[in-house]
PATOR-660233 format. One line per field, with one value per residue: x, y, z of N, C-alpha, C in turn; residue number from 0; residue in three letters. Coordinates in nm, 4 decimals, padded with zeros to 6 digits, always signed. Atoms other than C-alpha are relative to their C-alpha. Layout:
N
nx = (X,...);
ny = (Y,...);
nz = (Z,...);
cax = (X,...);
cay = (Y,...);
caz = (Z,...);
cx = (X,...);
cy = (Y,...);
cz = (Z,...);
seq = (NUM,...);
type = (ALA,...);
END
This chain:
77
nx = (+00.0306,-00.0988,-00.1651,+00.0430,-00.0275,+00.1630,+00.0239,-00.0400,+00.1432,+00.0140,+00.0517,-00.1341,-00.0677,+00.0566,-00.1516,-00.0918,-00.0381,-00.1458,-00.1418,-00.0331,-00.0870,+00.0579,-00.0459,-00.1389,-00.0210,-00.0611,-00.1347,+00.0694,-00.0497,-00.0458,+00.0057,-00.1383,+00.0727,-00.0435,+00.0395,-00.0435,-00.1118,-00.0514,-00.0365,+00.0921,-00.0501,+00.1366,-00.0148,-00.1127,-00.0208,+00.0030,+00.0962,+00.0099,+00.1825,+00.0435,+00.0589,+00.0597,+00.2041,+00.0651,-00.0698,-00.0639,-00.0181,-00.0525,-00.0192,-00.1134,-00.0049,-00.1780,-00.0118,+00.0740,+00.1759,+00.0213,+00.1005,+00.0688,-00.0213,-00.0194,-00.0985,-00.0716,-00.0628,-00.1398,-00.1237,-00.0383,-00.1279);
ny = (-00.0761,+00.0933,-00.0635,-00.0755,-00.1013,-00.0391,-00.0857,+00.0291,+00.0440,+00.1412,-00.0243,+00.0304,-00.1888,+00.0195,+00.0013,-00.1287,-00.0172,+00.1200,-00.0285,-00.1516,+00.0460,-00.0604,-00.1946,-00.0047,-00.0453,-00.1706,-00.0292,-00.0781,-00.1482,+00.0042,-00.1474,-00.0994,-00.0944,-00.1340,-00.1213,-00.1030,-00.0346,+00.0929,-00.0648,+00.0928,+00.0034,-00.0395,-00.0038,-00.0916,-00.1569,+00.0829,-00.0492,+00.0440,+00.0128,-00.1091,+00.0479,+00.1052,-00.0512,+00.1566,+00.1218,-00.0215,-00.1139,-00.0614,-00.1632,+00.0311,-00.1516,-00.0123,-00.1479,-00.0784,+00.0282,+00.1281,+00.1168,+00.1403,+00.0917,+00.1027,+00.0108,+00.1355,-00.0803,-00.0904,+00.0669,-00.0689,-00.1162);
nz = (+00.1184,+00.1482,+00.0823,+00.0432,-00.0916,-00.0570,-00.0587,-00.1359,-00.0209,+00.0405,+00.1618,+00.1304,+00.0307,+00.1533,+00.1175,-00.0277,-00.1373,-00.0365,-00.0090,-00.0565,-00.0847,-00.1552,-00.0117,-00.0907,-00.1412,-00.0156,-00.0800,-00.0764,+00.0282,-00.1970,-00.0204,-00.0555,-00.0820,+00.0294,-00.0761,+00.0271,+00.0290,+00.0773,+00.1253,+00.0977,+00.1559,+00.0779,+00.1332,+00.0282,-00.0766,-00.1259,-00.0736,-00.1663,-00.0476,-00.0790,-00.0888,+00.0432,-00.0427,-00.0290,-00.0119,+00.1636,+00.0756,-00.0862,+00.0490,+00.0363,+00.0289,+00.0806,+00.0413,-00.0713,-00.0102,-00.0445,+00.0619,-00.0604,+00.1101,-00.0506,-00.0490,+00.1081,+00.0785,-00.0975,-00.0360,-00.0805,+00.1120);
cax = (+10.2071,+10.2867,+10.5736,+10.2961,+10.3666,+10.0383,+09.9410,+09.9762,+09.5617,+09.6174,+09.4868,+09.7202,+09.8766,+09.7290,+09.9796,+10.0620,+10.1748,+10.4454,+10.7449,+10.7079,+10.9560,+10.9775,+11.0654,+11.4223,+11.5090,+11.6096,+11.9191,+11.8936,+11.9097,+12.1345,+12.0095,+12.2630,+12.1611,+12.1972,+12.2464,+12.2089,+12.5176,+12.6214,+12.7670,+12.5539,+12.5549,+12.1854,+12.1740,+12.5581,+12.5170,+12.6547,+12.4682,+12.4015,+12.1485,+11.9399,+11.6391,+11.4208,+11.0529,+10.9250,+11.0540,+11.0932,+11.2007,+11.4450,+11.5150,+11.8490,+12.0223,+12.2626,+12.3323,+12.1514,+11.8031,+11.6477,+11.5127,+11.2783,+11.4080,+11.4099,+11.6130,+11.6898,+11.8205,+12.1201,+12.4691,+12.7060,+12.9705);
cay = (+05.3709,+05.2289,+05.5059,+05.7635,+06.1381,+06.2407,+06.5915,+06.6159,+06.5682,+06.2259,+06.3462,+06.2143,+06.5374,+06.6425,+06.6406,+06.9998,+06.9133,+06.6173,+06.8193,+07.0737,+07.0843,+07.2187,+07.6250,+07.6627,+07.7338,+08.1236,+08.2230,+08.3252,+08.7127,+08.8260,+09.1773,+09.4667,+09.6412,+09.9902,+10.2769,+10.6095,+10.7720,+10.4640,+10.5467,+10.3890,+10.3237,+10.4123,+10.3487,+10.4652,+10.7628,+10.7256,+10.8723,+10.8582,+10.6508,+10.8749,+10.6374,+10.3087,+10.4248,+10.0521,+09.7035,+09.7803,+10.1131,+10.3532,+10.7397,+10.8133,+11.1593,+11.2457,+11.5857,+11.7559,+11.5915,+11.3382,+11.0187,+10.7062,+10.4245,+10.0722,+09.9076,+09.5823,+09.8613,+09.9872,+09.8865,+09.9344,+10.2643);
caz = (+09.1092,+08.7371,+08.6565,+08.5820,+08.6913,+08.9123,+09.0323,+09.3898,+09.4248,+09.2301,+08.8990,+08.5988,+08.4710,+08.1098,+07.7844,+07.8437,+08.1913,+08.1482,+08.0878,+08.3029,+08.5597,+08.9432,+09.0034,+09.1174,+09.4379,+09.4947,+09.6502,+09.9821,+10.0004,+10.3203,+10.4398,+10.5305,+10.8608,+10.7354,+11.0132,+10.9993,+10.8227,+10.6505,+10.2963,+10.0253,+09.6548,+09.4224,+09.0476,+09.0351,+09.2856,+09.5900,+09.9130,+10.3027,+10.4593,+10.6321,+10.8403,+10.7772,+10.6930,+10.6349,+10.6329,+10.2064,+10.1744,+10.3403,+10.3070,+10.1577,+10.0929,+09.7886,+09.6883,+09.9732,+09.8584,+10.0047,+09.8531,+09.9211,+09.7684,+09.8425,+10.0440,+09.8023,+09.5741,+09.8167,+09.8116,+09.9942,+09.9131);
cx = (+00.0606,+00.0669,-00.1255,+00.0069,-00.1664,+00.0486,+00.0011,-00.1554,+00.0005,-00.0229,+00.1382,+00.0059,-00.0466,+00.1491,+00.0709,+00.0994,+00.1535,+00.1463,-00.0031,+00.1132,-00.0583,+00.0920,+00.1352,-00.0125,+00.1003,+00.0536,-00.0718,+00.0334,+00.0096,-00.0364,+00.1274,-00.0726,+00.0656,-00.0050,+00.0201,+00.1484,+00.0949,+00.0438,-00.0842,+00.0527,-00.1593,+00.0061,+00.1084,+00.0256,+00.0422,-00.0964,+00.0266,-00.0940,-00.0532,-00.0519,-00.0519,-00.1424,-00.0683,+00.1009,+00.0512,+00.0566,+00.0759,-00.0248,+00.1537,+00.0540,+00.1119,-00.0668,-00.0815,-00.1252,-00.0071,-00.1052,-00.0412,+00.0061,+00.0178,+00.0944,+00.1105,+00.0873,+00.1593,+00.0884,+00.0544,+00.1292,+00.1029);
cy = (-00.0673,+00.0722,+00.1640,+00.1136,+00.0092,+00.1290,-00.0428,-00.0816,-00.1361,+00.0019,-00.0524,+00.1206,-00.0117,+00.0145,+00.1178,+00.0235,-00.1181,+00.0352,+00.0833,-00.0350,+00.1118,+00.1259,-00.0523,+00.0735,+00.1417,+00.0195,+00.1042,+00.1707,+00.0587,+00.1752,+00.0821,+00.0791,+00.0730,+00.0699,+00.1265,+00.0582,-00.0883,+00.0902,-00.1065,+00.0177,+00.0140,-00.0017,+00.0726,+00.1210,-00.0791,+00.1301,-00.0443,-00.0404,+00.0928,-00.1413,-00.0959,+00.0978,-00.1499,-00.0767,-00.0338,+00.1123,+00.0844,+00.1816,+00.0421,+00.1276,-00.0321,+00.1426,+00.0691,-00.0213,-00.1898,-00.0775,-00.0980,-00.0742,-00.1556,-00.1057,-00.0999,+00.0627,+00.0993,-00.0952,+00.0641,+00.1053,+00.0722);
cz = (-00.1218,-00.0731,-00.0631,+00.1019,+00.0235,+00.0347,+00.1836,+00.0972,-00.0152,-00.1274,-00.0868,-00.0668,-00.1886,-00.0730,+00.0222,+00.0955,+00.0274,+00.0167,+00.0454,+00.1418,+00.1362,-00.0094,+00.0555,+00.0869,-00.0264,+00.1043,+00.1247,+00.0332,+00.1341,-00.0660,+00.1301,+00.1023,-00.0244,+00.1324,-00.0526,-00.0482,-00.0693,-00.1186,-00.1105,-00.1219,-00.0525,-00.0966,+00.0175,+00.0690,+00.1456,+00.1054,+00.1876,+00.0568,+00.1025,+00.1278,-00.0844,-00.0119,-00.0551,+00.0554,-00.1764,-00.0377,+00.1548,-00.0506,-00.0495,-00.0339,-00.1014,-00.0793,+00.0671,-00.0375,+00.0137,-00.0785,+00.0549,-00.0963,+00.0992,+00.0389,-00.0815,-00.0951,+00.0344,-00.0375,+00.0936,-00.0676,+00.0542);
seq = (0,1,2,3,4,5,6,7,8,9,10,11,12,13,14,15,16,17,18,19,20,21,22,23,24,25,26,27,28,29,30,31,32,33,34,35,36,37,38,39,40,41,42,43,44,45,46,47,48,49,50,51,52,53,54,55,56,57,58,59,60,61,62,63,64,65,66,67,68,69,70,71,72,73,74,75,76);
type = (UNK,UNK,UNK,UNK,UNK,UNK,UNK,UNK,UNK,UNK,UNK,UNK,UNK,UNK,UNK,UNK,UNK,UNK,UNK,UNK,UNK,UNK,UNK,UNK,UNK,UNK,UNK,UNK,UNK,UNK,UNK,UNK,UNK,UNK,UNK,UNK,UNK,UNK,UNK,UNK,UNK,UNK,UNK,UNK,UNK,UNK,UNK,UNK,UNK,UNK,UNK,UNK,UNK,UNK,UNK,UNK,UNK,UNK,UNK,UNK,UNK,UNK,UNK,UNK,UNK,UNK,UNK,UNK,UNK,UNK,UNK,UNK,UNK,UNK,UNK,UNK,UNK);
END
């Protein structure tokens, strides 16, 4: 090649395209196996995990009502 960036096809990359750079790499995100009765954390509330109802979203109790919120959104409390 004579120093020119190409597209991955082969195409020579248009003017808009020379300084673009490559996505950064995203941290890898460790999941917490919650069980029942755990103690949690929710926007500042804390809570008890109740059960899993997907693989995104759990059930969660604080103040005697129960919520469905997602799991990426838990801490721990």
């Amino acid at each position: 090649m004579s120093g020119r960036s190409r597209l991955p096809g082969g195409e020579i990359r248009r003017a808009s395209q020379k300084r673009s750079r490559h996505a950064g790499v995203l941290p890898a995100r460790i999941e917490i196996p919650w069980r029942p009765g755990d103690r949690v954390q929710w926007r500042d509330r804390a809570g008890v995990y109740r059960r899993d109802v997907d693989e995104e979203n759990a059930f969660i109790e604080i103040a005697e009502r129960v919520y469905r919120v997602r799991r990426a959104e838990l801490r721990q409390g």
